[in-house]
C-alpha positions as CSV (number, residue, x, y, z in Angstrom):
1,X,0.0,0.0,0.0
2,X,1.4,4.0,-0.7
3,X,1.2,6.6,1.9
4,X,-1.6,7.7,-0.1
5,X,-3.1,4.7,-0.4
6,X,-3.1,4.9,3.7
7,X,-4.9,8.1,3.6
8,X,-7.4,7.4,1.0
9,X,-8.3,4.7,2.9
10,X,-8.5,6.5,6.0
11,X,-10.8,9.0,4.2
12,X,-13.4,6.8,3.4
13,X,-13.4,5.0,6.5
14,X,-13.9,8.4,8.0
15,X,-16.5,8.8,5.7
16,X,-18.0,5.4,6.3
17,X,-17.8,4.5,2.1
18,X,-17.1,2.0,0.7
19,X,-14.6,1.2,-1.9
20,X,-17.6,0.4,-4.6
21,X,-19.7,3.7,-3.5
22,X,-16.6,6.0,-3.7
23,X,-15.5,4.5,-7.3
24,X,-19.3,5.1,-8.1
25,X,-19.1,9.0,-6.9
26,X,-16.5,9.7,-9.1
27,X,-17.3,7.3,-11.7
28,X,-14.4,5.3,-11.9
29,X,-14.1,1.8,-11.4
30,X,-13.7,-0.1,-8.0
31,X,-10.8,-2.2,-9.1
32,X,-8.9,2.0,-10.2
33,X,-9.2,2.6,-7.0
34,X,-8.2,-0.3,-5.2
35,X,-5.1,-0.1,-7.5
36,X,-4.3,3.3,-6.7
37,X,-4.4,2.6,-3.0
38,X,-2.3,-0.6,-3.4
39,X,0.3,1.2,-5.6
40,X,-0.6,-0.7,-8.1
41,X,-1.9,2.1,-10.5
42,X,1.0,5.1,-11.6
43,X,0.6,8.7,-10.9
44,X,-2.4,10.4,-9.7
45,X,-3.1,13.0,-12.2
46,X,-4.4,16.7,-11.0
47,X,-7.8,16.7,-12.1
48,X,-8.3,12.9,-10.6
49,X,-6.4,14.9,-7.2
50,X,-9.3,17.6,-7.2
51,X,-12.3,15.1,-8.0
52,X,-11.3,13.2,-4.6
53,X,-10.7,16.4,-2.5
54,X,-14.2,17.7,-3.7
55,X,-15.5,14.1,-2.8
56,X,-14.2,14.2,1.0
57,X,-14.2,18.3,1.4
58,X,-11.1,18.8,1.3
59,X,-9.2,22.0,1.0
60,X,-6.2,24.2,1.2
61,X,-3.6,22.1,3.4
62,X,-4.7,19.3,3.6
63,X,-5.4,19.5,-0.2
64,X,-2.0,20.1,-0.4
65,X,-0.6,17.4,1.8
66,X,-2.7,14.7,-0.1
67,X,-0.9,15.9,-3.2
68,X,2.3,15.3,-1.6
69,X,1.3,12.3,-0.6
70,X,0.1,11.3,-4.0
71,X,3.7,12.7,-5.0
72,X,5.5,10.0,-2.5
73,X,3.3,7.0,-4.0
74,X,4.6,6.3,-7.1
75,X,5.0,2.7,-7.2
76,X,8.1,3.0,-9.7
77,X,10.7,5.4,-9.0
78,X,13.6,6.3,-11.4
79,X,16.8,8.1,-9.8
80,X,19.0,10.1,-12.4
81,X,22.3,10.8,-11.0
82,X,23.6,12.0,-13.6
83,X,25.8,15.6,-12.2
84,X,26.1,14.0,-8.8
85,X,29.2,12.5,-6.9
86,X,29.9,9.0,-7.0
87,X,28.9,8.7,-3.6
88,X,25.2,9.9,-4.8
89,X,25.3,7.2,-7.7
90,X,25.9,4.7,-5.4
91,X,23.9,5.6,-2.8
92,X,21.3,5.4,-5.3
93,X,21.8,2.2,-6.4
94,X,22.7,0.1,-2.9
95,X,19.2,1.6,-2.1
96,X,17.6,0.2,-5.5
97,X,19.3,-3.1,-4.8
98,X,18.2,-3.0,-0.5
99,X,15.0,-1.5,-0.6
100,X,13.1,-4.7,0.0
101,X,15.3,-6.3,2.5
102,X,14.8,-3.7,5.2
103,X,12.9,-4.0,7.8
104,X,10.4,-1.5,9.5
105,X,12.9,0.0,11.9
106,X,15.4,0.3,9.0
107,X,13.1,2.1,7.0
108,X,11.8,4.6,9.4
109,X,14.8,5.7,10.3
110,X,16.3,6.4,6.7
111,X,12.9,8.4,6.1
112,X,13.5,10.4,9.3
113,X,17.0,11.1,8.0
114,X,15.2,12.3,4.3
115,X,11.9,14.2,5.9
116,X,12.5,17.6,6.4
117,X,10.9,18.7,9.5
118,X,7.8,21.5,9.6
């Protein structure tokens, strides 16, 4: 699942929706959304963005923190180092070649390292 996946889902638990009468509301299909929640489904495009904010009310910040959120979920990612040191290239790559054999811990402490704070 993407971190907007989390908070989509969130949303429409809030809401008390399911994932059939929210793909009905914005007529798309039930198995577009489940993919986009899963990360299964590429980048959320802007108008698709504003169709679910209007759908759960939201706006301004938290508009704006979904989008990020949207930004941080795309389920392929492509690095170019191309400019930066070597250390940045293989940085880059280790990562690539890691990701999926860190655990939990591992993770949340290289994102704490990456997240700037507010």
């Amino acid at each position: 699942m993407t971190p907007l996946g989390v908070r989509l889902r969130e949303l429409r638990r809030k809401k008390g929706v399911t994932l059939s009468e929210m793909a009905t509301a914005l007529d798309v299909t039930p198995a577009y959304l489940s993919a986009l929640e899963h990360g299964k489904r590429g980048q959320l495009t802007t108008p698709r963005l504003h169709q679910i904010c209007a759908y759960f009310d939201i706006i301004w910040d938290e508009a704006d923190d979904l989008r990020r959120l949207a930004d941080l979920s795309r389920p392929k990612v492509t690095i170019d180092t191309a400019g930066l040191s070597p250390e940045a290239t293989e940085l880059a790559n280790r990562l690539a070649e890691k990701i999926g054999e860190l655990d939990e811990n591992e993770i949340e402490a290289l994102l704490a390292q990456l997240t700037p704070t507010k």
